[in-house]
N, C-alpha and C positions, 0 to 999 in steps of 0.2 A: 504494500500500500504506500503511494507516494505523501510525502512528509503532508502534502495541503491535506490530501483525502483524512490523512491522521486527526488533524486538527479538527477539521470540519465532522468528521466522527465522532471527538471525543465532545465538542458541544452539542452535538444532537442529544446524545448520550446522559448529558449532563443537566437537561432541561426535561429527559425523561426522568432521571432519577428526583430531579426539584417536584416533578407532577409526582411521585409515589412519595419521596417526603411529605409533598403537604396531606396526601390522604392518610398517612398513618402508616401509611406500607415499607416498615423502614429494611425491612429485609431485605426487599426487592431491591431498594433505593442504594444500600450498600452495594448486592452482584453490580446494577449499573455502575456505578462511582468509580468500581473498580476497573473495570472494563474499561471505562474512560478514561483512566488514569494511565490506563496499560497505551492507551493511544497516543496523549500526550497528558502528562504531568501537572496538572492546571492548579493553582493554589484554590480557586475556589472549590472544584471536586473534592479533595481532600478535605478540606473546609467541612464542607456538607457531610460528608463523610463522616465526621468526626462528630457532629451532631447525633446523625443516626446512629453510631454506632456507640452513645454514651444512651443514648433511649432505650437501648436494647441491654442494656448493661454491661457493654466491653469496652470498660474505663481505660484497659490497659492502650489497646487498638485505635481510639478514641485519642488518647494522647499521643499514639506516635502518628497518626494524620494529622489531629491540628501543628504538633510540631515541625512536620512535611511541611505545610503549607505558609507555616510562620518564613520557614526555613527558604521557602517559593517565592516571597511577598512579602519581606518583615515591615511592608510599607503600608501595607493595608492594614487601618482601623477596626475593623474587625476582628480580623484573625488574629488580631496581636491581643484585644481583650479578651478572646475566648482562650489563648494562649495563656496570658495573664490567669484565667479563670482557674486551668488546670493547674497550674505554677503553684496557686492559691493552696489546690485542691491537697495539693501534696506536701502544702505546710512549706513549699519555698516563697514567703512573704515578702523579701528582700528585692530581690530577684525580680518577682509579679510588678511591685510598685515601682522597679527604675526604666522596666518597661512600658507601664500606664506612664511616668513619668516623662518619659522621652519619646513617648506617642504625644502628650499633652504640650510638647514643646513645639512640635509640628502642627496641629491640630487641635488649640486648644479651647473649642468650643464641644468639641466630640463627649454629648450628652454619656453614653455608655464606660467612658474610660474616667466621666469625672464622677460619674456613682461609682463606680467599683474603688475608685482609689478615694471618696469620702469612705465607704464601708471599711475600709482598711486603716481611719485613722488618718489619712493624711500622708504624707512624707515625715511626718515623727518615726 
């Protein structure tokens, strides 16, 4: 498959698995994700991914996709607070807040990164 037909696949792909996200259907929505991913590597597949695959309860799987996609994109607002979220999850507090911190230096009206870094206290 030539590299366009890849890309062009793995968005198809990607907007199928968004239509079984939003119905609930998160099993489905993982096989697609992955598939996608296997096409071309897209930070937001992974993304989603890591969504569904924290509903389903594979926290561990879940952290190494959003980590993927932080690792794709660490520029994208998003993915860096749901990064952040997991960072949280696992008790690295430090770590979570220099990242909401240095998203908020960028983007500092980004509603989602200034609730998670009020809940955390602040930069205290």
């Amino acid at each position: 498959m030539a590299e366009e037909e890849k890309i062009i696949n793995s968005e198809q792909l990607y907007y199928e698995a968004r239509e079984a996200y939003e119905k609930g259907m998160y099993p489905k929505a993982i096989a697609i994700l992955e598939n996608s991913t296997n096409c071309n590597p897209h930070y937001k597949a992974y993304e989603l991914m890591a969504i569904c695959l924290k509903e389903v309860g594979r926290s561990y799987q879940a952290e190494e996709a959003i980590r993927k996609a932080y690792e794709l994109n660490p520029k994208s607002s998003k993915t860096t607070v749901l990064f952040a979220e997991y960072l949280i999850e696992k008790g690295e507090i430090v770590t979570a807040k220099l990242l909401i911190s240095s998203l908020l230096v960028r983007h500092s009206t980004y509603g989602p990164a200034k609730k998670l870094l009020e809940s955390l206290g602040g930069l205290q």
